[in-house]
Z-matrix of the N, CA and C atoms (Angstrom, degrees):
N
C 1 1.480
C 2 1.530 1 108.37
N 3 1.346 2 105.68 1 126.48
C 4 1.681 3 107.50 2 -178.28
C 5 1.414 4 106.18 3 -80.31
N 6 1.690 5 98.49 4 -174.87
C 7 2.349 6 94.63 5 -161.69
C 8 1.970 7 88.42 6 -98.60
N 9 1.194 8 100.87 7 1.03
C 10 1.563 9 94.79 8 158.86
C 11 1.750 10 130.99 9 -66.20
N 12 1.476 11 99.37 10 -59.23
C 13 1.147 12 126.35 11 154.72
C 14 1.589 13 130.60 12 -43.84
N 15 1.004 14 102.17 13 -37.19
C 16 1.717 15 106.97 14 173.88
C 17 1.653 16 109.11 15 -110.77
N 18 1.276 17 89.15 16 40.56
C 19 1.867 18 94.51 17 163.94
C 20 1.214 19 113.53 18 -98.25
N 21 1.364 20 150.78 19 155.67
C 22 1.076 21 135.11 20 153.31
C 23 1.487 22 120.72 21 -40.23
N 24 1.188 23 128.09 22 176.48
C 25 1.722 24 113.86 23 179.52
C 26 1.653 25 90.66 24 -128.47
N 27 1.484 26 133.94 25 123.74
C 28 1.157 27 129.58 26 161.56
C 29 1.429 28 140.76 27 -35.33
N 30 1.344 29 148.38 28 84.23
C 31 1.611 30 109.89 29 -172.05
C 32 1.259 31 131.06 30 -63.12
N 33 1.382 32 99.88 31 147.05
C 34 1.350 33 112.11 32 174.02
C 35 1.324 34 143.28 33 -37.10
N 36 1.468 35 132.90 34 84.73
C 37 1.653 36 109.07 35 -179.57
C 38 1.093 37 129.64 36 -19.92
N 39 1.415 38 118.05 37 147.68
C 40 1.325 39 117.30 38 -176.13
C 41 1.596 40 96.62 39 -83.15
N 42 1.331 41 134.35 40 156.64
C 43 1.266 42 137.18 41 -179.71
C 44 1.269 43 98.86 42 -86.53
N 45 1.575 44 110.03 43 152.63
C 46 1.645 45 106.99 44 -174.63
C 47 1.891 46 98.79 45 -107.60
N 48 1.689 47 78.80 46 138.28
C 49 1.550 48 92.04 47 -164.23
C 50 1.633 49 91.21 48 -70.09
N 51 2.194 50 113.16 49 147.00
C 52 0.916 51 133.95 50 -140.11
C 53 2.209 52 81.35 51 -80.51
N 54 1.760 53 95.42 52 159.66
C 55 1.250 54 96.58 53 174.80
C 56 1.568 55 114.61 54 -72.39
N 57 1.348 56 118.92 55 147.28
C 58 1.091 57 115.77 56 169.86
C 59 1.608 58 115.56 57 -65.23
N 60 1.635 59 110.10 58 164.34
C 61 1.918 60 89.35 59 -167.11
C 62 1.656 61 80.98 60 -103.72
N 63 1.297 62 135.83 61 -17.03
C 64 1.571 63 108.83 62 176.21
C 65 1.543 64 112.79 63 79.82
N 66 1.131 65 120.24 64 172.92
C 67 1.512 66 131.60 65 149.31
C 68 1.302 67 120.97 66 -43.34
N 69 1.537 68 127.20 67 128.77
C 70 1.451 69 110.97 68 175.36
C 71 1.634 70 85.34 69 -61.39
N 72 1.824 71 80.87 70 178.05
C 73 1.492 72 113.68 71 -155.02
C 74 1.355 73 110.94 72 -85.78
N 75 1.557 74 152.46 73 97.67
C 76 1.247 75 126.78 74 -168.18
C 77 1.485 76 101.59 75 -101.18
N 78 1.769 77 126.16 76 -169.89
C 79 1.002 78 152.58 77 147.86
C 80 1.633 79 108.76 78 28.49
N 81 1.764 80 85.91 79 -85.39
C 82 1.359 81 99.25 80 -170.52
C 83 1.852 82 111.68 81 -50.23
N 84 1.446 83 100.56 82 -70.15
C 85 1.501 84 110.10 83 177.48
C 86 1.399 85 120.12 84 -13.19
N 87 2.006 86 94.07 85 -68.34
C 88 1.472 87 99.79 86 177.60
C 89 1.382 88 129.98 87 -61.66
N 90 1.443 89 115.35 88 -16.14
C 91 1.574 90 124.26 89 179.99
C 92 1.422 91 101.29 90 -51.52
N 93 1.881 92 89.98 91 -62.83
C 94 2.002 93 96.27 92 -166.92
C 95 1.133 94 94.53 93 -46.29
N 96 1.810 95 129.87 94 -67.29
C 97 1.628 96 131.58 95 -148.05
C 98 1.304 97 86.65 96 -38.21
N 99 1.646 98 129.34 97 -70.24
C 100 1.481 99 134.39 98 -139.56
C 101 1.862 100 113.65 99 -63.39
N 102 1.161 101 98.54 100 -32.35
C 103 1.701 102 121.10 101 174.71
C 104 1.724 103 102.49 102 -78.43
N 105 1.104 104 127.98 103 -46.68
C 106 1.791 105 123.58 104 176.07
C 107 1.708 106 100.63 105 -67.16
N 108 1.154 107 140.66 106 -14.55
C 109 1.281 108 159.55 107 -136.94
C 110 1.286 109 105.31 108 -115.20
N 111 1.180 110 100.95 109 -60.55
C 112 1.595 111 125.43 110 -166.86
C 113 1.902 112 89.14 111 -89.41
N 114 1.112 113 126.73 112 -53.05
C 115 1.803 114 114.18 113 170.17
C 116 1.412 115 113.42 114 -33.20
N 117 1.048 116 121.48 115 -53.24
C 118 1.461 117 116.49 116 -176.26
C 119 1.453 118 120.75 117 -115.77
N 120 1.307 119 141.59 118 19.74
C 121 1.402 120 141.38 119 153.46
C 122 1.464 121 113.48 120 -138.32
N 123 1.094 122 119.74 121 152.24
C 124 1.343 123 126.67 122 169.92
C 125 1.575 124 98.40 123 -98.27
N 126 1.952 125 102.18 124 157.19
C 127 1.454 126 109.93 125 -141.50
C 128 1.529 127 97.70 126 -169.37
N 129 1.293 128 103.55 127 141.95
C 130 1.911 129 108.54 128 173.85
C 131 1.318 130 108.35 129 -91.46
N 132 1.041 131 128.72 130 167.67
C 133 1.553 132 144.88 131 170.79
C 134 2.280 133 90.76 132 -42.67
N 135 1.372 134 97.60 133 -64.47
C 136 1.860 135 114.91 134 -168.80
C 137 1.563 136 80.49 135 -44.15
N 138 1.474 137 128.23 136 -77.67
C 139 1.136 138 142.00 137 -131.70
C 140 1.245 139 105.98 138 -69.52
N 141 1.484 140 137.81 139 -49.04
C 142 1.294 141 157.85 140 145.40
C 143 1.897 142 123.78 141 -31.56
N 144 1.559 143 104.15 142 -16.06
C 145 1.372 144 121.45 143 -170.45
C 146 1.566 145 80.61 144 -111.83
N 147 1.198 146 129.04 145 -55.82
C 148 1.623 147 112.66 146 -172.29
C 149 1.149 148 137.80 147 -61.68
N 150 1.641 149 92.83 148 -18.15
C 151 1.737 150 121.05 149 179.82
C 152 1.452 151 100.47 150 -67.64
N 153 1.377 152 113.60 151 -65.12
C 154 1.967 153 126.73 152 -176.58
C 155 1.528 154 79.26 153 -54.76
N 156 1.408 155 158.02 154 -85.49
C 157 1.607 156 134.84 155 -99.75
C 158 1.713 157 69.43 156 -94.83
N 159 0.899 158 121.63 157 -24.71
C 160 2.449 159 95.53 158 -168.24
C 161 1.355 160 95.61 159 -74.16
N 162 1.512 161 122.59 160 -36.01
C 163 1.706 162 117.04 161 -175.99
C 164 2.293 163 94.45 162 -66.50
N 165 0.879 164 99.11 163 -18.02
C 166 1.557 165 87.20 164 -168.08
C 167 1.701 166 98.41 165 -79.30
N 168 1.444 167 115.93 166 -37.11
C 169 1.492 168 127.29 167 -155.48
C 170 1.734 169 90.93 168 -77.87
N 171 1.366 170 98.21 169 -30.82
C 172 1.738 171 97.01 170 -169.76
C 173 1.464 172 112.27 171 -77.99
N 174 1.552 173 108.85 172 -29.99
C 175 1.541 174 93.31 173 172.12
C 176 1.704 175 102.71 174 -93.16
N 177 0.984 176 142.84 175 2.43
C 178 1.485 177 147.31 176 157.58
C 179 1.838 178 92.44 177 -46.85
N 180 1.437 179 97.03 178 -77.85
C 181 1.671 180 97.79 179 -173.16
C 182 1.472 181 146.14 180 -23.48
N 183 2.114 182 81.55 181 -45.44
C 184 1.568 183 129.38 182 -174.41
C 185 1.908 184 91.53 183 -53.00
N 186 1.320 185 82.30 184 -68.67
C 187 1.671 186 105.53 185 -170.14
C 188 1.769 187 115.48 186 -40.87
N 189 1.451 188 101.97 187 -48.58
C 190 1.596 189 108.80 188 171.32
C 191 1.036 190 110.77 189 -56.72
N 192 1.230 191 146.61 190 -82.51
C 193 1.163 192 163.40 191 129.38
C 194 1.928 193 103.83 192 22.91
N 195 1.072 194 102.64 193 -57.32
C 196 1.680 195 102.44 194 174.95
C 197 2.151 196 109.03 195 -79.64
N 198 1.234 197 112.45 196 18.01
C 199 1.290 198 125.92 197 179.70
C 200 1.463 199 119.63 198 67.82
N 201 1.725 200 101.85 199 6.51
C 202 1.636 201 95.61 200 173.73
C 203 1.950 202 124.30 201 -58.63
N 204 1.500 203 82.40 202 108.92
C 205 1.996 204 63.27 203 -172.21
C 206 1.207 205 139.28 204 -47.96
N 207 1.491 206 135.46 205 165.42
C 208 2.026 207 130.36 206 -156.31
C 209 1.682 208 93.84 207 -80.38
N 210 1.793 209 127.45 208 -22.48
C 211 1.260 210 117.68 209 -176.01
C 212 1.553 211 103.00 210 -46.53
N 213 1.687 212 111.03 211 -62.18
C 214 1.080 213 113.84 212 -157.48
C 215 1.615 214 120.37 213 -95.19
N 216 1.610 215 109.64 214 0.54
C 217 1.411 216 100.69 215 144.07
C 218 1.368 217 155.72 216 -77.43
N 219 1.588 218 98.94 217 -17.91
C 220 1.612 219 119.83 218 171.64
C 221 1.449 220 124.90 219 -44.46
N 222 2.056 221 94.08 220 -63.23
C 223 1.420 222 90.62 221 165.02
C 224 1.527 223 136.88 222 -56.97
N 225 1.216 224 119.57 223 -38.57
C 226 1.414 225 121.37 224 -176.99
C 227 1.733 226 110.65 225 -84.83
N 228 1.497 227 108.09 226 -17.78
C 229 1.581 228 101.89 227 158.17
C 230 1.596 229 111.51 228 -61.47
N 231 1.326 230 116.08 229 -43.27
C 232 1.823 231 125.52 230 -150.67
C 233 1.736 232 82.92 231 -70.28
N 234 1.284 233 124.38 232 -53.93
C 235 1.794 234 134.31 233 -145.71
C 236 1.826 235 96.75 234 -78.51
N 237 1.891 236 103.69 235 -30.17
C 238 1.731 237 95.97 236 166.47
C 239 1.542 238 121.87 237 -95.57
N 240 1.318 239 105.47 238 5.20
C 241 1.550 240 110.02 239 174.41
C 242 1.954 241 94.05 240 -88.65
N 243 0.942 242 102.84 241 -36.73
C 244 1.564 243 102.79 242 -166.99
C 245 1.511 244 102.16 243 -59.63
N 246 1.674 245 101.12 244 -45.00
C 247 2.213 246 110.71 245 -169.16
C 248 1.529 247 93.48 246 -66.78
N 249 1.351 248 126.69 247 -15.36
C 250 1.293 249 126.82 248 168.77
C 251 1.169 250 134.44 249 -39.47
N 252 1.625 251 94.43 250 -60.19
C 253 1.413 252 113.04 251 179.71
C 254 1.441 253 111.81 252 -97.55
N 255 1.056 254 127.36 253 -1.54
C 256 1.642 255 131.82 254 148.95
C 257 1.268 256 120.27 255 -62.29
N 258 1.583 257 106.90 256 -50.37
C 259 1.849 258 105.06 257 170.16
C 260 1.095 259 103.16 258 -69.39
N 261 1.300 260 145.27 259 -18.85
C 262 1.797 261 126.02 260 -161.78
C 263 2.127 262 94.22 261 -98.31
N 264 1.329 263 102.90 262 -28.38
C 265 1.950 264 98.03 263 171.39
C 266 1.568 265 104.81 264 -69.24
N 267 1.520 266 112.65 265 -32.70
C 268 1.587 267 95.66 266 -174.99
C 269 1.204 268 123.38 267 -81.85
N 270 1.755 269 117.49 268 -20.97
C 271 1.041 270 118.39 269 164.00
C 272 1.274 271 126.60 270 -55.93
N 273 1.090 272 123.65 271 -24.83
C 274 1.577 273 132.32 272 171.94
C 275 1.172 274 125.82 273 -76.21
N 276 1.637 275 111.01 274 -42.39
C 277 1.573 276 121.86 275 142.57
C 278 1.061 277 134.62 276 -9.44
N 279 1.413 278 91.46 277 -61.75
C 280 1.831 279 108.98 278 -178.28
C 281 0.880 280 131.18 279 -109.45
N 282 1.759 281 113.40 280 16.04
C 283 1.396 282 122.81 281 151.19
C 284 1.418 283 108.56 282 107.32
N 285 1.471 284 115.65 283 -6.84
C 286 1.587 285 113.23 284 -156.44
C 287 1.920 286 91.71 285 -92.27
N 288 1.370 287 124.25 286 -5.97
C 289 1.454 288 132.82 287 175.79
C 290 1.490 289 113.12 288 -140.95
N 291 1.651 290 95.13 289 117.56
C 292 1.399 291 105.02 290 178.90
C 293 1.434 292 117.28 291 -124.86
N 294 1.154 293 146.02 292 63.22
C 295 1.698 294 142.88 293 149.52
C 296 1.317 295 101.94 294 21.04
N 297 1.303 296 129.56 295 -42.70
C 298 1.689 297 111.73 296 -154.63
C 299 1.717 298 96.45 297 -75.22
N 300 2.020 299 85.90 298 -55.86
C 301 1.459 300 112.22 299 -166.79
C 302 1.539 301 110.94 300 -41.48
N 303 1.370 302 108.71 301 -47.10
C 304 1.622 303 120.03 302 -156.86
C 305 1.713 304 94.60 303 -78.86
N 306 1.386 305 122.63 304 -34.85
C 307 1.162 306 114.75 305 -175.02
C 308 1.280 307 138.98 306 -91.38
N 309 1.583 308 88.39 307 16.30
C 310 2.105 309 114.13 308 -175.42
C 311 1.006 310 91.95 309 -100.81
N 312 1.328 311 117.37 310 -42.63
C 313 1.485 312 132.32 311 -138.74
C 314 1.819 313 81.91 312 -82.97
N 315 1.249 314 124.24 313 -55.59
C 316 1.726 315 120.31 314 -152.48
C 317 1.630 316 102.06 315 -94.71
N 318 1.634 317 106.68 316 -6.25
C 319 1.496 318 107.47 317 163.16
C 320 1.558 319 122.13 318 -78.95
N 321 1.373 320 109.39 319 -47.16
C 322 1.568 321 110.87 320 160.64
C 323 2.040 322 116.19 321 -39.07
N 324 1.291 323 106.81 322 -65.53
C 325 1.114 324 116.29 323 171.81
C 326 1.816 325 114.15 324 -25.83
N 327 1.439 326 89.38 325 -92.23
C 328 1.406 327 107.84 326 -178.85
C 329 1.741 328 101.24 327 -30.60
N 330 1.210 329 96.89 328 -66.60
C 331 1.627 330 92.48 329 -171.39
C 332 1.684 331 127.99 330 -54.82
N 333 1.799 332 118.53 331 -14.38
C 334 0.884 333 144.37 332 -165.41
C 335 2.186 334 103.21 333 -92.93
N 336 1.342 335 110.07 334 -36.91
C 337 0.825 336 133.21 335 156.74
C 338 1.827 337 129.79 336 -76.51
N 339 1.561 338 124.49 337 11.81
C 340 0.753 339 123.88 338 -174.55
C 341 1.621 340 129.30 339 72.00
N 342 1.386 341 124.05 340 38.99
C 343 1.083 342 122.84 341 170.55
C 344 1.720 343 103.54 342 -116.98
N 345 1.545 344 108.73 343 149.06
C 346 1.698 345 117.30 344 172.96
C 347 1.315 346 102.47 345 -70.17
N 348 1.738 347 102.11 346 172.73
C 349 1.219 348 117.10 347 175.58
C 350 1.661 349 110.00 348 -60.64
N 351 1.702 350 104.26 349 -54.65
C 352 1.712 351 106.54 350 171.60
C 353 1.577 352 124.33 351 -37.51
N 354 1.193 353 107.40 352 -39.34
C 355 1.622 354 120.43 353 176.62
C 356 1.152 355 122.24 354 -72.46
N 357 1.412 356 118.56 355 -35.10
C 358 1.690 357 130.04 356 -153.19
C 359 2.202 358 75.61 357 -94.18
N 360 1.102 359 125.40 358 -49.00
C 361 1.491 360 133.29 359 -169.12
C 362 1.935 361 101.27 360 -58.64
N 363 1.673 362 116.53 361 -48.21
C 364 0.793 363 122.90 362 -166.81
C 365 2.215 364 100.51 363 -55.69
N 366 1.636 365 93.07 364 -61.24
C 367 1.032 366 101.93 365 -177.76
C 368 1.501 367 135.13 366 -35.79
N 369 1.667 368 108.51 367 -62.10
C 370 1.175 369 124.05 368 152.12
C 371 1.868 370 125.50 369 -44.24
N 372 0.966 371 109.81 370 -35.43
C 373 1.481 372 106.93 371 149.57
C 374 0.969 373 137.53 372 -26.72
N 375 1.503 374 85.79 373 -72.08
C 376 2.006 375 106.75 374 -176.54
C 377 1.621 376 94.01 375 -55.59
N 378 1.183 377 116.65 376 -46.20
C 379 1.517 378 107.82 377 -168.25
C 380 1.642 379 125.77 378 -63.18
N 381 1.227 380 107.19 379 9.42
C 382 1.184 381 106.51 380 -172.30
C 383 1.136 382 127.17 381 98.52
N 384 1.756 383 125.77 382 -15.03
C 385 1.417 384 136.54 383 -176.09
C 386 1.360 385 100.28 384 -61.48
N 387 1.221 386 103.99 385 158.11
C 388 1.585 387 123.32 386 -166.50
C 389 1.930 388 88.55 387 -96.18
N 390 1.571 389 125.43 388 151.49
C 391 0.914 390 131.96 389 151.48
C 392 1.600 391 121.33 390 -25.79
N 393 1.370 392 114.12 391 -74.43
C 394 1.535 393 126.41 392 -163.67
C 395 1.237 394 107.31 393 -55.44
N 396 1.841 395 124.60 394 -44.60
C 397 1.294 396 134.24 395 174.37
C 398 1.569 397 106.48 396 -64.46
N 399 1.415 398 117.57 397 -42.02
C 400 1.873 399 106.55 398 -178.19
C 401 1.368 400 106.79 399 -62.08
N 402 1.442 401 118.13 400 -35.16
C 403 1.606 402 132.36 401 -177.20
C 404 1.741 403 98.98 402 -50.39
N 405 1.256 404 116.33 403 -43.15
C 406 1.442 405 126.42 404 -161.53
C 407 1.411 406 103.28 405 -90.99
N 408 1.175 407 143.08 406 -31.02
C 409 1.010 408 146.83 407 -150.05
C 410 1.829 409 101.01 408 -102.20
N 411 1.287 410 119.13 409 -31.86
C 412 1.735 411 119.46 410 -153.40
C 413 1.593 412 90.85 411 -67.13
N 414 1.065 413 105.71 412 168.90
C 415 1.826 414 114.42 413 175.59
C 416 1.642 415 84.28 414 -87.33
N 417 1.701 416 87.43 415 167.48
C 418 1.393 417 102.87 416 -173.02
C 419 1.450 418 113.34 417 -91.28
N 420 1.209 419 131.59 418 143.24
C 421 1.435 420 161.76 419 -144.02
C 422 1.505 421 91.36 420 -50.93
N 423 1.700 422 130.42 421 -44.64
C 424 0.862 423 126.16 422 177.87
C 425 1.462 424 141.78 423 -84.59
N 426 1.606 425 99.79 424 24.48
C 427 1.683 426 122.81 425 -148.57
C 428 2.140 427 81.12 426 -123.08
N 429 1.365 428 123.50 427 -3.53
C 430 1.645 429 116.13 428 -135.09
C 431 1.856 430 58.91 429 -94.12
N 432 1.088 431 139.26 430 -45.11
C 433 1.989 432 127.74 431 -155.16
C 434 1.672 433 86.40 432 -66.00
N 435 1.115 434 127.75 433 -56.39
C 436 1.163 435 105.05 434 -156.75
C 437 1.307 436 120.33 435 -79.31
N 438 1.933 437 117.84 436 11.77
C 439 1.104 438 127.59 437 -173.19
C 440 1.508 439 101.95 438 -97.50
N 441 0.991 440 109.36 439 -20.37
C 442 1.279 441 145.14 440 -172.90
C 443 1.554 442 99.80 441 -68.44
N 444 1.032 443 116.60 442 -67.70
C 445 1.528 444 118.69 443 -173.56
C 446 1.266 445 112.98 444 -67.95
N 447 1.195 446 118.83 445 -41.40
C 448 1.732 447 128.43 446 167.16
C 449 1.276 448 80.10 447 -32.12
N 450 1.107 449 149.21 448 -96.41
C 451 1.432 450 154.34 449 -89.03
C 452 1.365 451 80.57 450 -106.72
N 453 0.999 452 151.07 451 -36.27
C 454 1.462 453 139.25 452 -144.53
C 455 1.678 454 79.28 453 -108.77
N 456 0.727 455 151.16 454 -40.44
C 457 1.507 456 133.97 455 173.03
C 458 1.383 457 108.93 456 -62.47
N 459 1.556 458 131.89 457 -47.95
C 460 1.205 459 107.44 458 179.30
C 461 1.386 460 123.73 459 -90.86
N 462 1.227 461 106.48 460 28.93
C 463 1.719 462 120.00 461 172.83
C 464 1.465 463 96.22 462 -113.31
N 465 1.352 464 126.24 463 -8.53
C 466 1.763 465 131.88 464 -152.56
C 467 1.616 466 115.50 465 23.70
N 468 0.917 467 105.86 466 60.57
C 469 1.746 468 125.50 467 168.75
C 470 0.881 469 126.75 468 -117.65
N 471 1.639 470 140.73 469 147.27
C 472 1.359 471 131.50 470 167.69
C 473 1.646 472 90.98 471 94.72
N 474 1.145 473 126.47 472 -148.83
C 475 1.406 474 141.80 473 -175.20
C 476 1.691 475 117.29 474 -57.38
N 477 1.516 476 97.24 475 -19.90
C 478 1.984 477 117.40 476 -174.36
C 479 1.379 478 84.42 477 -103.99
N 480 1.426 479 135.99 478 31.63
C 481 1.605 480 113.06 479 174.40
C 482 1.743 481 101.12 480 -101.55
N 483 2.036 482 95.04 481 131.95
C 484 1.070 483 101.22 482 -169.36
C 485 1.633 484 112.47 483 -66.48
N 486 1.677 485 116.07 484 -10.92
C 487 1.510 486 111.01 485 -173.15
C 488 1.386 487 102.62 486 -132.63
N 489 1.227 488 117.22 487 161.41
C 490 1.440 489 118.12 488 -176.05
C 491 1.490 490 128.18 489 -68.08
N 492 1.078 491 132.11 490 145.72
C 493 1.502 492 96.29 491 178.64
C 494 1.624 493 134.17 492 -83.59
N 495 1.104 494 119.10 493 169.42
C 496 1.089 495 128.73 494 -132.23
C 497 1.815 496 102.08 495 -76.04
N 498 1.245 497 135.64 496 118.54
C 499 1.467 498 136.25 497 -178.54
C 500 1.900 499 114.34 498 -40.41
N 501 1.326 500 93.35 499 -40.34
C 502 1.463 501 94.89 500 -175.96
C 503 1.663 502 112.31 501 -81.51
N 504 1.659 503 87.84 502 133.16
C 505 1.944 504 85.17 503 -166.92
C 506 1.783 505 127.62 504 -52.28
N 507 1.439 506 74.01 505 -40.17
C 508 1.923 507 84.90 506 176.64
C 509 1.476 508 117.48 507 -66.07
N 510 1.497 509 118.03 508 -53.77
C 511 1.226 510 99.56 509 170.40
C 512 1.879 511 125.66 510 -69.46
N 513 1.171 512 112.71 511 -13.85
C 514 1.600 513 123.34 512 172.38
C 515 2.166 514 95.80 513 -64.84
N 516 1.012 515 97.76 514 -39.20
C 517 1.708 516 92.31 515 -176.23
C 518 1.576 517 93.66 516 -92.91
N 519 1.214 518 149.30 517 -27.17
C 520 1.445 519 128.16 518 169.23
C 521 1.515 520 122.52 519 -73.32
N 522 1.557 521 101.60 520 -26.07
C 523 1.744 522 105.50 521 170.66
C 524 1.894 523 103.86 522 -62.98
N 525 1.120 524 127.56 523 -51.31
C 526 1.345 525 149.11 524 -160.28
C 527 1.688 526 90.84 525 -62.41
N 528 1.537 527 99.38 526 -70.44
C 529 1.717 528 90.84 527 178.81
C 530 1.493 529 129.69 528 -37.76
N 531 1.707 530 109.48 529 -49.13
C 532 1.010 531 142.96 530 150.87
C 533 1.950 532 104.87 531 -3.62
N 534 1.680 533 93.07 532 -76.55
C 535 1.486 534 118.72 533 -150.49
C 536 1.955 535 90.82 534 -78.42
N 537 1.118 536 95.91 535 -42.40
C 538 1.744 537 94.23 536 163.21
C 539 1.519 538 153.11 537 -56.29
N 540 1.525 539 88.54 538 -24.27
C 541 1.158 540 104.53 539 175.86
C 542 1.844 541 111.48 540 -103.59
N 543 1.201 542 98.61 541 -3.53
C 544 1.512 543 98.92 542 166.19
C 545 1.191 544 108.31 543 -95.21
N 546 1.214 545 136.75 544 -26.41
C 547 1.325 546 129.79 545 -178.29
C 548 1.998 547 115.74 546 -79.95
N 549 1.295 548 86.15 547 -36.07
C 550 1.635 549 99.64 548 163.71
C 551 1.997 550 109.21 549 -59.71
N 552 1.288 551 117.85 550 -59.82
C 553 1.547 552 120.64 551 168.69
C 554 1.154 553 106.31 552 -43.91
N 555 1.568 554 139.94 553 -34.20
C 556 1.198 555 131.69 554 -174.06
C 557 1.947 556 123.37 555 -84.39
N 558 1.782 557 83.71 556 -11.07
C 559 1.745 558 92.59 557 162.51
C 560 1.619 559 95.57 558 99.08
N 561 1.649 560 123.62 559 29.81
C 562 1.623 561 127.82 560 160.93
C 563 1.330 562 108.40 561 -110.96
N 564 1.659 563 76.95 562 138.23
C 565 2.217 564 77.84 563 178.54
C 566 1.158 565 108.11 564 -67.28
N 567 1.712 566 114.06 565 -161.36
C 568 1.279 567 133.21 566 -160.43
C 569 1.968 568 103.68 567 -75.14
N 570 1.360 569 85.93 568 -65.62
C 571 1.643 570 111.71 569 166.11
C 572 1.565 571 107.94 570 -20.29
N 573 1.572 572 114.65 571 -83.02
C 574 1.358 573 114.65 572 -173.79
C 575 1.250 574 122.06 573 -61.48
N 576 1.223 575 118.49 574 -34.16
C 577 1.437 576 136.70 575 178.64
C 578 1.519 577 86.76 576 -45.59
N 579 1.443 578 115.98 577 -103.64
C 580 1.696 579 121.13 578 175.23
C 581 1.578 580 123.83 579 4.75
N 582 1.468 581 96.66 580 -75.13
C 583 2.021 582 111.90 581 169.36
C 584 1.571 583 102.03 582 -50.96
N 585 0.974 584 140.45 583 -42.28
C 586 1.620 585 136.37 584 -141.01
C 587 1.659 586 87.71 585 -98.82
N 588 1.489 587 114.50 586 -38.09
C 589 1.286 588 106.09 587 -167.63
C 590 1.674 589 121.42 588 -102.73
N 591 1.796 590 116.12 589 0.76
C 592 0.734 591 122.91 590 161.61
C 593 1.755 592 122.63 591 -99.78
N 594 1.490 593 107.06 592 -8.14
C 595 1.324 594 107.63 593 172.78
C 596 1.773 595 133.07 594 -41.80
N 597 1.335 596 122.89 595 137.57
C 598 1.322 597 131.71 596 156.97
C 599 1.924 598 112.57 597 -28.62
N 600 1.181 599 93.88 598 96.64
C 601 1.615 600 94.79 599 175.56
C 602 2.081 601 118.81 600 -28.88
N 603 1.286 602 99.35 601 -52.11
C 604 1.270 603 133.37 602 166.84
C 605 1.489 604 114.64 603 -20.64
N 606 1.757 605 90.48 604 -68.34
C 607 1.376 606 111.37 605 -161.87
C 608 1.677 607 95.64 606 -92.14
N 609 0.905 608 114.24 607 -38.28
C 610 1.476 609 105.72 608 167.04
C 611 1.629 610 137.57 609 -68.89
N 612 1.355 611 105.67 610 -8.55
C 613 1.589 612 109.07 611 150.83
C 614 1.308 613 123.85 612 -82.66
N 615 1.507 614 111.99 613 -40.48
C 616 1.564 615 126.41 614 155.31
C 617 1.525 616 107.83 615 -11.15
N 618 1.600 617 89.09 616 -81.50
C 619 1.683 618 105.57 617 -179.14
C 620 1.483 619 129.14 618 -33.71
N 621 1.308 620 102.68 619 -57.58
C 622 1.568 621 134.02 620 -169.51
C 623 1.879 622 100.57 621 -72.36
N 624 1.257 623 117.57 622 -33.84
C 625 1.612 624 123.96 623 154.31
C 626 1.575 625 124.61 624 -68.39
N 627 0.897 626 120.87 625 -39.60
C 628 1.558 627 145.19 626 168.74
C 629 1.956 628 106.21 627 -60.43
N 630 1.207 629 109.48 628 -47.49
C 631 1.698 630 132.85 629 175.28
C 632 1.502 631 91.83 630 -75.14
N 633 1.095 632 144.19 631 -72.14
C 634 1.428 633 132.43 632 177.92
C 635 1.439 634 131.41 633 -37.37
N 636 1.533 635 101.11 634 -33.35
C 637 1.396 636 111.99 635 -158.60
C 638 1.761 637 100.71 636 -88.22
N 639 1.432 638 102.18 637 -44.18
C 640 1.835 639 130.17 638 175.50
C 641 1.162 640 128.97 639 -68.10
């Protein structure tokens, strides 16, 4: 008998019996979900409406699954997707969701962390932000170098490069291309790319301390 074999053998958890799917979810339900939701993440009006319709789709599922037939889940899915988007307008109503707020607030960030204006815009997108508000929200045109360097520190390139560059010309211009074309993937033009990656090591921690503090 191997020392596998003469182990004790654990028992098995009991499997946890499946949730019941309940009543779809109306009004009230989704209020609390949207308020337990809203306690611990910040959230757009879009983002906050997508959160309630997956709790709606999940007890939709629940419900199939318990043999309620799709006739009579559709409607009461469609009528809790709708209380969905009623709780996510009132939340805004009442102040507890703000688009502007959330999208200054995660543009500073992003940009503080090394993302471009193109990126930090892309992002906020996805979230549901409205155009005019991402327009309002991006750091200003002259904030994109020092977003720039973020990024070049956590790529350690440019002024954050842990080794020198390379003596031989060709590979000194293939490392560079290299370092360019990542900064370009990251959504910086040609321009900043250049400044960000030819900067004074010095002066570019300066910066990147100065960006922390601001």
């Amino acid at each position: 008998m191997d020392e596998e074999s003469r182990r004790p053998r654990k028992p098995d958890r009991p499997r946890r019996a499946p949730r019941p799917a309940g009543p779809a979810p109306g009004e009230a339900a989704l209020r609390e979900a949207a308020l337990a939701h809203l306690a611990r993440f910040a959230a757009t009006e879009a983002g906050l409406r997508r959160v309630l319709q997956r709790r709606v789709d999940r007890w939709a599922r629940r419900a199939e699954a318990e043999g309620t037939p799709a006739e009579a889940i559709a409607p009461q899915a469609a009528a809790a997707r709708a209380a969905a988007a009623v709780v996510a307008r009132a939340m805004v109503t009442a102040g507890a969701v703000d688009d502007a707020a959330f999208a200054a607030s995660r543009a500073r960030r992003l940009a503080r962390g090394g993302r471009s204006r193109r990126a930090i815009a892309a992002h906020l997108g996805a979230k549901g932000v409205a155009q005019e508000t991402v327009s309002a929200a991006l750091p200003a045109p002259a904030a994109e170098l020092d977003a720039a360097l973020a990024q070049c520190r956590r790529r350690r390139i440019g002024p954050f490069a842990r080794e020198a560059p390379p003596e031989d010309p060709l590979a000194a211009r293939a490392a560079r291309m290299k370092a360019l074309a990542a900064l370009a993937r990251a959504g910086f033009g040609r321009e900043v790319a250049e400044a960000a990656l030819g900067m004074d090591p010095g002066e570019a921690e300066e910066r990147l301390i100065a960006l922390k503090q601001g």
